[in-house]
The first five atom37 places (N, CA, C, CB, O) and aatype in JSON, in Angstrom:
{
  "aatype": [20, 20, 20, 20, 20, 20, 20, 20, 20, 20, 20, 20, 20, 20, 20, 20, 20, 20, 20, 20, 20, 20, 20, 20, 20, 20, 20, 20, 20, 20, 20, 20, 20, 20, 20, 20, 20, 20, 20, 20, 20, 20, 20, 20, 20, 20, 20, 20, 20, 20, 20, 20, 20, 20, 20, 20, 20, 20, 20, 20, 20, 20, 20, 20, 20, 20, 20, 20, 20, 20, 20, 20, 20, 20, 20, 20, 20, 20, 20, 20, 20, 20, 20, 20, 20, 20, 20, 20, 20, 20, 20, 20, 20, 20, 20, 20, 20, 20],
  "atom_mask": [
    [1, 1, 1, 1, 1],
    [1, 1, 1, 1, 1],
    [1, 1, 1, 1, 1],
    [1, 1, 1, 1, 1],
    [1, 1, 1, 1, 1],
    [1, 1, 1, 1, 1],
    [1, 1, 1, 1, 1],
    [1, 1, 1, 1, 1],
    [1, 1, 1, 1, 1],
    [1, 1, 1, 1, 1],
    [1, 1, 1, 1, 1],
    [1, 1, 1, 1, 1],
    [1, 1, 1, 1, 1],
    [1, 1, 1, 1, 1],
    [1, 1, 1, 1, 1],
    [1, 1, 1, 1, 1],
    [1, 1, 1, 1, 1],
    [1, 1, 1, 1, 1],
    [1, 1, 1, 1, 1],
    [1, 1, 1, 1, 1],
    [1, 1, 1, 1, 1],
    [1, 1, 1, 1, 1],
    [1, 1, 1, 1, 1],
    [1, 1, 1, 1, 1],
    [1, 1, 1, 1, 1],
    [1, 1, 1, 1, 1],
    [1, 1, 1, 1, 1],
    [1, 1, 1, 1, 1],
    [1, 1, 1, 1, 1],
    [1, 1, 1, 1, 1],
    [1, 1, 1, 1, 1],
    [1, 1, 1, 1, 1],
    [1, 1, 1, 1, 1],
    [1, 1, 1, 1, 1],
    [1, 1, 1, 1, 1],
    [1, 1, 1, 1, 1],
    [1, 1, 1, 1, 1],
    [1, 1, 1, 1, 1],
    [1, 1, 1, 1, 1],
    [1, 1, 1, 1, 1],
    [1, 1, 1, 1, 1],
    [1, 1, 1, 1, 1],
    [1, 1, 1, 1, 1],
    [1, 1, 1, 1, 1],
    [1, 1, 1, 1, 1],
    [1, 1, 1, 1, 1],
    [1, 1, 1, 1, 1],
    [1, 1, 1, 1, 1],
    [1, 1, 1, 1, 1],
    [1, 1, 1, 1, 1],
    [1, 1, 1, 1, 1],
    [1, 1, 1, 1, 1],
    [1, 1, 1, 1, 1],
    [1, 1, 1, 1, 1],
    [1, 1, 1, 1, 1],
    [1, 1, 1, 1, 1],
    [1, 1, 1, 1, 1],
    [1, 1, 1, 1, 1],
    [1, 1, 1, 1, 1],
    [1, 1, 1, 1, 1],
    [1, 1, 1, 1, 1],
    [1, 1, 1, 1, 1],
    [1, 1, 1, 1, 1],
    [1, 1, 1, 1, 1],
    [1, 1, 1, 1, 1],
    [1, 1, 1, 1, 1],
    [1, 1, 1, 1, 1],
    [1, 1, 1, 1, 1],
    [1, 1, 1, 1, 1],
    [1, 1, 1, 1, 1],
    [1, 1, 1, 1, 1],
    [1, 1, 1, 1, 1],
    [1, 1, 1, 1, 1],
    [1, 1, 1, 1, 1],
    [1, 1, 1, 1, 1],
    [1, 1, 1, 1, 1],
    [1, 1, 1, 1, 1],
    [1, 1, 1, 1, 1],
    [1, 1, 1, 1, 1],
    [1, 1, 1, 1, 1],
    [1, 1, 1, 1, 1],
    [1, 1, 1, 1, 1],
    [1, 1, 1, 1, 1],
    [1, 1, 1, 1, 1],
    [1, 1, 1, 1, 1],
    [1, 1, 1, 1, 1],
    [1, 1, 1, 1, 1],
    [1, 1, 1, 1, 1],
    [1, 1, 1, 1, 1],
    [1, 1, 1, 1, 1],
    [1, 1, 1, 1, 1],
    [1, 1, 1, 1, 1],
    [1, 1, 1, 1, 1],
    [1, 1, 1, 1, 1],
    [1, 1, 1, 1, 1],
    [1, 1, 1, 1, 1],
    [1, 1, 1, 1, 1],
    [1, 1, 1, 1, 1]
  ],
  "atom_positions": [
    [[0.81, -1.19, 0.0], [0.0, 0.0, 0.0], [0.86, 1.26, 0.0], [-0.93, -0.01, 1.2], [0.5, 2.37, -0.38]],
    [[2.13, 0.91, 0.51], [2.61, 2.53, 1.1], [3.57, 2.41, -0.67], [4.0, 2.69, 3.32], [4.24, 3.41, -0.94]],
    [[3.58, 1.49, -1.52], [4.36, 1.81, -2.46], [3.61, 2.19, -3.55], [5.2, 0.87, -2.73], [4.22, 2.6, -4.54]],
    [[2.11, 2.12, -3.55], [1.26, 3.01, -4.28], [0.82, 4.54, -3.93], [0.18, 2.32, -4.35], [0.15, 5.29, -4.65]],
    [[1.23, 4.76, -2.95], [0.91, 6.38, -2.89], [2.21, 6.63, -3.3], [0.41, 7.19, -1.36], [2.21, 7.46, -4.21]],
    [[3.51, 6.18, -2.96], [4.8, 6.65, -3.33], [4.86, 6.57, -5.12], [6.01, 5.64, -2.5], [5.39, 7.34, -5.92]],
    [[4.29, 5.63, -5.29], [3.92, 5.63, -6.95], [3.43, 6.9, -7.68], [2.73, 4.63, -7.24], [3.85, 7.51, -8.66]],
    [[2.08, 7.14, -6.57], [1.17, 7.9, -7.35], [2.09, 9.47, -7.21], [-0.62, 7.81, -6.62], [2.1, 10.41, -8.01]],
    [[2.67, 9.36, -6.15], [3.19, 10.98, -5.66], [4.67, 11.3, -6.69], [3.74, 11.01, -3.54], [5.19, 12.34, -7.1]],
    [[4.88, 10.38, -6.78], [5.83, 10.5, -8.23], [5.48, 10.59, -9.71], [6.58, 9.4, -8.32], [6.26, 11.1, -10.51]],
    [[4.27, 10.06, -10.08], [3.63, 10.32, -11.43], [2.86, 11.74, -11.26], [2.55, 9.03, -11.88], [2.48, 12.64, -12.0]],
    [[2.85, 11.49, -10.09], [2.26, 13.61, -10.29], [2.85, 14.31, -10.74], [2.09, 14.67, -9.19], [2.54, 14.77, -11.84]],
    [[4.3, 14.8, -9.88], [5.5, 15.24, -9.94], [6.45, 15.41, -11.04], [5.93, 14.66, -9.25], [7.24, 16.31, -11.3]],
    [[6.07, 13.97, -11.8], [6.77, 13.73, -13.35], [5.84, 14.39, -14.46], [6.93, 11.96, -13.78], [6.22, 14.84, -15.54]],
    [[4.46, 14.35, -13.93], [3.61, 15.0, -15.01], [3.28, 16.56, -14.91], [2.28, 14.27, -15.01], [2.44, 17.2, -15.55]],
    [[4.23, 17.01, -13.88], [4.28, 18.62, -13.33], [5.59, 18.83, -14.17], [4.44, 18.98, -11.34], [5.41, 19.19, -15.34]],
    [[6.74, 18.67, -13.79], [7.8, 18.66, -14.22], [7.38, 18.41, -16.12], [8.68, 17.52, -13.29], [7.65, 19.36, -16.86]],
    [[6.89, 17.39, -16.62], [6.6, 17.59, -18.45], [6.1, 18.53, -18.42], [5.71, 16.67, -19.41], [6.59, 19.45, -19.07]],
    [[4.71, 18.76, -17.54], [4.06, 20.08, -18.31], [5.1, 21.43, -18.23], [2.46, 20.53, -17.48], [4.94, 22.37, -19.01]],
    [[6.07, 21.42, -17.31], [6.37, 22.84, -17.31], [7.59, 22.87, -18.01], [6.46, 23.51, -15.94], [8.06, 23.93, -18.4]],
    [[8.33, 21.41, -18.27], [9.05, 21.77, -19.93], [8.72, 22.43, -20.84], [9.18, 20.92, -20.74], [9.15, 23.53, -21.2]],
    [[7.27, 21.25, -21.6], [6.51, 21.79, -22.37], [6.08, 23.17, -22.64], [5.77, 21.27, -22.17], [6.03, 23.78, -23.71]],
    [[5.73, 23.58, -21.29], [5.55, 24.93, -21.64], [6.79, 25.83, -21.84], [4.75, 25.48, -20.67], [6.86, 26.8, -22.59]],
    [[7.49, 25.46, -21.26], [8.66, 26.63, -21.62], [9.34, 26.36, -23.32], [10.16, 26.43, -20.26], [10.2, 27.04, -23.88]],
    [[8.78, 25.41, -23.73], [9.47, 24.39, -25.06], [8.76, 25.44, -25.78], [9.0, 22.41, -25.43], [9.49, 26.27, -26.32]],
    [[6.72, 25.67, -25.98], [5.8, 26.09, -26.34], [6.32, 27.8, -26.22], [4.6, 25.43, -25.56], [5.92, 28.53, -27.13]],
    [[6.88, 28.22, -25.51], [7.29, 30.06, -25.4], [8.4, 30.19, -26.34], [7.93, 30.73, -23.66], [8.59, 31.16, -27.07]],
    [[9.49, 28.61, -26.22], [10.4, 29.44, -26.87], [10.27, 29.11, -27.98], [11.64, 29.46, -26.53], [11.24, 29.61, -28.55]],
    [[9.18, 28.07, -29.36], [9.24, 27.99, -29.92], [8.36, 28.99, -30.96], [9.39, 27.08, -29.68], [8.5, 28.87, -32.17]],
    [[7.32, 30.1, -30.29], [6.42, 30.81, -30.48], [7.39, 32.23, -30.42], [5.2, 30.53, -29.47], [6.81, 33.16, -30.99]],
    [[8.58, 32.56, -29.93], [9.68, 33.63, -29.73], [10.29, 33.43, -30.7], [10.55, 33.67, -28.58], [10.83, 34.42, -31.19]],
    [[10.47, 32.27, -31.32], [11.56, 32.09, -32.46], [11.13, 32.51, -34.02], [11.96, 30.5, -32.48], [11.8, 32.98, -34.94]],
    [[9.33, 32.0, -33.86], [8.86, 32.17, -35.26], [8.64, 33.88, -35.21], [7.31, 31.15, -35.64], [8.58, 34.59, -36.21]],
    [[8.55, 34.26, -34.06], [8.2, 35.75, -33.94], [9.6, 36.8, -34.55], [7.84, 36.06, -32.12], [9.66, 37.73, -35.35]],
    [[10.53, 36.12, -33.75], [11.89, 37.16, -34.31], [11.99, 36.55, -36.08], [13.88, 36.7, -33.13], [12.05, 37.49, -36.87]],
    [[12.0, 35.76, -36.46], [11.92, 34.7, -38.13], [10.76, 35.73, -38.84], [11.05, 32.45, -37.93], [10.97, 36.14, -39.98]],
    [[10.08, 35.95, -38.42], [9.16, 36.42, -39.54], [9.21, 38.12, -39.2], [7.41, 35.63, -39.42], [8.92, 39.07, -39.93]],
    [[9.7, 38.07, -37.86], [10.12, 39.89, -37.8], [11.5, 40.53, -39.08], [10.99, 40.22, -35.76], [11.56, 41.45, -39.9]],
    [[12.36, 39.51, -38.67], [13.58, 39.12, -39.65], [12.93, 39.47, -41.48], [14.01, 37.03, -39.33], [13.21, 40.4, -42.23]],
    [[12.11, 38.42, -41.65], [12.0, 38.18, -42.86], [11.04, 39.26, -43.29], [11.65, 36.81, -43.1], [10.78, 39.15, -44.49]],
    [[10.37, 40.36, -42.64], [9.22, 41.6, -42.85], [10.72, 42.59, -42.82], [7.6, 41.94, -41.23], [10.64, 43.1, -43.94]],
    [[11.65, 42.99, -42.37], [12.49, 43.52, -42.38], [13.6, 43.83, -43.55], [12.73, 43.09, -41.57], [14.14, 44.89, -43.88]],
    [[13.81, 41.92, -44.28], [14.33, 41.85, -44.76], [13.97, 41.91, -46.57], [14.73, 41.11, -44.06], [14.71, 41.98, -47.55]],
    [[12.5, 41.85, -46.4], [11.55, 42.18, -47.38], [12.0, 43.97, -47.73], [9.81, 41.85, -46.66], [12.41, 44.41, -48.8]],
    [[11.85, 44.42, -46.98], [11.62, 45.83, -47.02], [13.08, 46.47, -47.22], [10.86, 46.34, -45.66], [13.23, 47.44, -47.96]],
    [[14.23, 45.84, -46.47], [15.3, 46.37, -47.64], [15.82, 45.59, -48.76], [16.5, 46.76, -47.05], [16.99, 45.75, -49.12]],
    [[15.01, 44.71, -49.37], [15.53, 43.9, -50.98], [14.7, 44.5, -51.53], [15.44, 42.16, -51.39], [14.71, 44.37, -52.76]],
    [[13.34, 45.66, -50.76], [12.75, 45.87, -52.01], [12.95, 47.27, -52.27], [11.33, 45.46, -52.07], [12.79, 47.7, -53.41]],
    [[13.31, 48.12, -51.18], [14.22, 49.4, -51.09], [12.64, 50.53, -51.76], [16.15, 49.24, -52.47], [12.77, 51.49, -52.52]],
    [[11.57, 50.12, -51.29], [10.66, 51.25, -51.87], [10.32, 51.77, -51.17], [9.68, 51.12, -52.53], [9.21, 51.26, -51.01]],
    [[10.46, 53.1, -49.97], [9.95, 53.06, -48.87], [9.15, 53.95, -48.81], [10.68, 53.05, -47.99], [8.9, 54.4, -47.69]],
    [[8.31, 54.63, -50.25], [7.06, 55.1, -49.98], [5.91, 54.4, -50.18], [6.9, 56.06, -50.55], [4.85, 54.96, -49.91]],
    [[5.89, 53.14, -50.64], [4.37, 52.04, -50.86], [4.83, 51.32, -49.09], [4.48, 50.3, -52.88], [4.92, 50.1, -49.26]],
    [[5.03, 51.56, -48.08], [5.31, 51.09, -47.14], [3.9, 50.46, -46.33], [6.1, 52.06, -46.57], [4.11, 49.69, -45.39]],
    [[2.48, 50.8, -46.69], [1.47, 50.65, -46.52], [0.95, 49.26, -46.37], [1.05, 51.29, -47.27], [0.23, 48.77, -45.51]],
    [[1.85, 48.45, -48.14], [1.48, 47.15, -48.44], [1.99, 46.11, -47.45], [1.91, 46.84, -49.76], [1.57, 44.96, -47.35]],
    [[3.16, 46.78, -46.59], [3.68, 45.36, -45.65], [3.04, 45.51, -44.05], [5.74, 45.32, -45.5], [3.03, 44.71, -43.12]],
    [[2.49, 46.96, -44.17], [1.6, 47.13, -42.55], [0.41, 45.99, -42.58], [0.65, 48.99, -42.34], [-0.13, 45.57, -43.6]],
    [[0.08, 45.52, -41.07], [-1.09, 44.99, -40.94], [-1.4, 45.48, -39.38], [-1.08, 43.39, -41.28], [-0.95, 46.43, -38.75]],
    [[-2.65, 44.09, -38.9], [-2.32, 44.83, -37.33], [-1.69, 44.33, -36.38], [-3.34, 45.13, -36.58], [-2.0, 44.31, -35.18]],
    [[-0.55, 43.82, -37.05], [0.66, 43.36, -35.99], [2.04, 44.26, -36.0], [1.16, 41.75, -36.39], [2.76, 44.64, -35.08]],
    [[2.12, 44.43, -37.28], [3.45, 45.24, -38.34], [2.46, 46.37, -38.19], [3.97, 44.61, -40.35], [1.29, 46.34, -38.58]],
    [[3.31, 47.76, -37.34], [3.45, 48.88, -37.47], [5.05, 49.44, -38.04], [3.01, 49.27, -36.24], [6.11, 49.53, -37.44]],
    [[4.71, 49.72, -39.35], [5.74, 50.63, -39.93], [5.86, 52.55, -39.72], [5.5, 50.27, -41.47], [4.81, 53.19, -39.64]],
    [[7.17, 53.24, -39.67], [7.42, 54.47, -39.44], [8.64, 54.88, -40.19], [7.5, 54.68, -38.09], [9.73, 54.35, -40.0]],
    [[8.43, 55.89, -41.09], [9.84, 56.47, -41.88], [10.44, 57.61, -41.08], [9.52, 57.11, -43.49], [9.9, 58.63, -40.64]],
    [[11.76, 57.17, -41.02], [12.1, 58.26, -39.87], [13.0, 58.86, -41.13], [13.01, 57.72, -38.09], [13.28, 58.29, -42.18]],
    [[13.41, 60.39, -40.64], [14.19, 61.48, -40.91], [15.61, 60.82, -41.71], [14.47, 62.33, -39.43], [15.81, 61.37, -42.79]],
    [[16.5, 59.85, -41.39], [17.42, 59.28, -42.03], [17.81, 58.18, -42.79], [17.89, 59.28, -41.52], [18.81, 57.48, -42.98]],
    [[16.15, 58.32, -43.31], [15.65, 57.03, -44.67], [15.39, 55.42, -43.86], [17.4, 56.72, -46.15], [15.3, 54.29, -44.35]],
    [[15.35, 55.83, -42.68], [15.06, 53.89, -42.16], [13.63, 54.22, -41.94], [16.03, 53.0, -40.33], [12.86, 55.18, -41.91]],
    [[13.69, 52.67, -41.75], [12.39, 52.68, -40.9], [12.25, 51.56, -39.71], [11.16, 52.45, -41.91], [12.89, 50.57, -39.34]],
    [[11.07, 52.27, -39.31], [11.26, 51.57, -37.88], [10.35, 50.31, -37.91], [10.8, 52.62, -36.53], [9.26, 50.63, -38.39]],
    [[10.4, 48.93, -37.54], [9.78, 47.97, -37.87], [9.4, 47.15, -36.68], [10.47, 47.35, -38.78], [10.14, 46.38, -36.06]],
    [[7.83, 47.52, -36.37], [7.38, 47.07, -34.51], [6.93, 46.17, -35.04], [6.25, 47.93, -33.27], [6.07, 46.57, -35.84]],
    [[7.04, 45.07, -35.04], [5.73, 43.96, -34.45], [5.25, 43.3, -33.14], [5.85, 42.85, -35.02], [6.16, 42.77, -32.5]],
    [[4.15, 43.24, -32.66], [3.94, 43.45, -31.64], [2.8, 41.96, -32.12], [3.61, 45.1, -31.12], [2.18, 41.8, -33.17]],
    [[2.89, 40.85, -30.64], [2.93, 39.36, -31.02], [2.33, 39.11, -29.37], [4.77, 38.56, -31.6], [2.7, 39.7, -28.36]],
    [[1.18, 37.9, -29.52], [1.03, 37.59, -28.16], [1.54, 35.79, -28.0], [-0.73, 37.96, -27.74], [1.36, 34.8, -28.7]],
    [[2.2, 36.05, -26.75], [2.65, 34.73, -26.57], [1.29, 33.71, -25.91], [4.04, 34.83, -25.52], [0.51, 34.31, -25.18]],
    [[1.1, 32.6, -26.11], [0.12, 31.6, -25.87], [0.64, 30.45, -24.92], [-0.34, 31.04, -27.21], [1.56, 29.8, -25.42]],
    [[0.32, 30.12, -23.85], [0.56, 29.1, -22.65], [-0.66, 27.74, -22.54], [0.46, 30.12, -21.11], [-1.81, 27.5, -22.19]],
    [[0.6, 27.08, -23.15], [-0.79, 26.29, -22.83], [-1.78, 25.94, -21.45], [-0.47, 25.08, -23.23], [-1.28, 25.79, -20.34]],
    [[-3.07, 25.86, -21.68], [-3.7, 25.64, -20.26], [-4.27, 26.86, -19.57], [-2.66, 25.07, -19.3], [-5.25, 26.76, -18.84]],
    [[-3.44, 28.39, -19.89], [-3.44, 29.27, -19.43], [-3.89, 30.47, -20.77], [-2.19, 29.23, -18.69], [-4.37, 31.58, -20.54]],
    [[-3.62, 29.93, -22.12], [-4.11, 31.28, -23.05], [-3.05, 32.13, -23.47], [-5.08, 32.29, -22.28], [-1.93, 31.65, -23.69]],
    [[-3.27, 33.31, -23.61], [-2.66, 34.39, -24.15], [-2.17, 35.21, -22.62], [-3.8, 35.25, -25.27], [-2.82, 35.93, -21.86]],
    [[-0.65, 34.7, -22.58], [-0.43, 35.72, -21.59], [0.74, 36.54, -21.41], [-0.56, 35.2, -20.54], [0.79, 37.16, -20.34]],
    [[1.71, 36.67, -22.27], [2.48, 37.51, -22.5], [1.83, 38.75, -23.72], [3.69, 36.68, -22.84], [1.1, 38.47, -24.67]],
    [[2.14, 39.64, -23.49], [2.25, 40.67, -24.81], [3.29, 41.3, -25.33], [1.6, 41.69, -24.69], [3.48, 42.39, -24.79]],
    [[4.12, 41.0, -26.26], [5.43, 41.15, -26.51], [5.37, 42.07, -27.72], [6.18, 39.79, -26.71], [4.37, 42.09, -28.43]],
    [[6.89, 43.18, -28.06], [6.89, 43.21, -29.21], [8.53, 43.38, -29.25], [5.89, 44.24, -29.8], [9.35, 43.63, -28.37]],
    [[8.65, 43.11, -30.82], [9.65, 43.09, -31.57], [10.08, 44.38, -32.68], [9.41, 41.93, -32.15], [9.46, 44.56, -33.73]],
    [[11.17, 45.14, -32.29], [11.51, 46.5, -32.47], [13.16, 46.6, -33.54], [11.64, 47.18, -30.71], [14.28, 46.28, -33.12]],
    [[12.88, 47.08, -34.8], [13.98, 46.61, -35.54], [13.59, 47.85, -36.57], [13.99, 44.85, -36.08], [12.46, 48.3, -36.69]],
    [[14.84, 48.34, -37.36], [15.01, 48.69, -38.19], [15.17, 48.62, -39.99], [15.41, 48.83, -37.64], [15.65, 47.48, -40.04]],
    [[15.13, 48.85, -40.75], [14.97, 48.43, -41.99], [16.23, 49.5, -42.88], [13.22, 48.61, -42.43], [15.45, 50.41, -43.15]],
    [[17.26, 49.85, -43.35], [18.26, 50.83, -43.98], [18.06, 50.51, -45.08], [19.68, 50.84, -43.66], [18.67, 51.05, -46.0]]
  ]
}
């Protein structure tokens, strides 16, 4: 008897310990596609070097801004997702375009 609660109090423990891998696995793999596609909206915008149609790459994540010394400023702003828990970071990603 006493080696089934010691059982059970260890499969808890092991299934606390996965979930909170998991979740940290789930943040950093949702941070990675975020900087990747911040990267690649960035990298769009200087191969295409047009920076008055700047309109076509805004949405409502991508806020674009032409500053005074021909860059621009490139926010995207991204919510991180937990599992079990939802949407609970609000992050953004702040980069330039020359």
């Amino acid at each position: 008897m006493k080696s089934m609660f010691e059982y059970a109090g260890t499969m808890v423990i092991m299934l606390l310990v996965t979930f909170v891998f998991i979740t940290f696995t789930s943040i950093e793999i949702q941070e990675v596609s975020a900087r990747n596609y911040h990267t690649r909206v960035v990298e769009t915008i200087q191969n295409d070097s047009n920076y008055e149609e700047l309109s076509d790459y805004e949405d409502d994540n991508i806020k674009l801004q032409l500053n005074d010394d021909n860059t621009v400023l490139v926010t995207y702003k991204y919510q991180i997702d937990v599992p079990l828990f939802g949407g609970v970071f609000n992050e953004e990603i702040v980069g330039y375009a020359r």
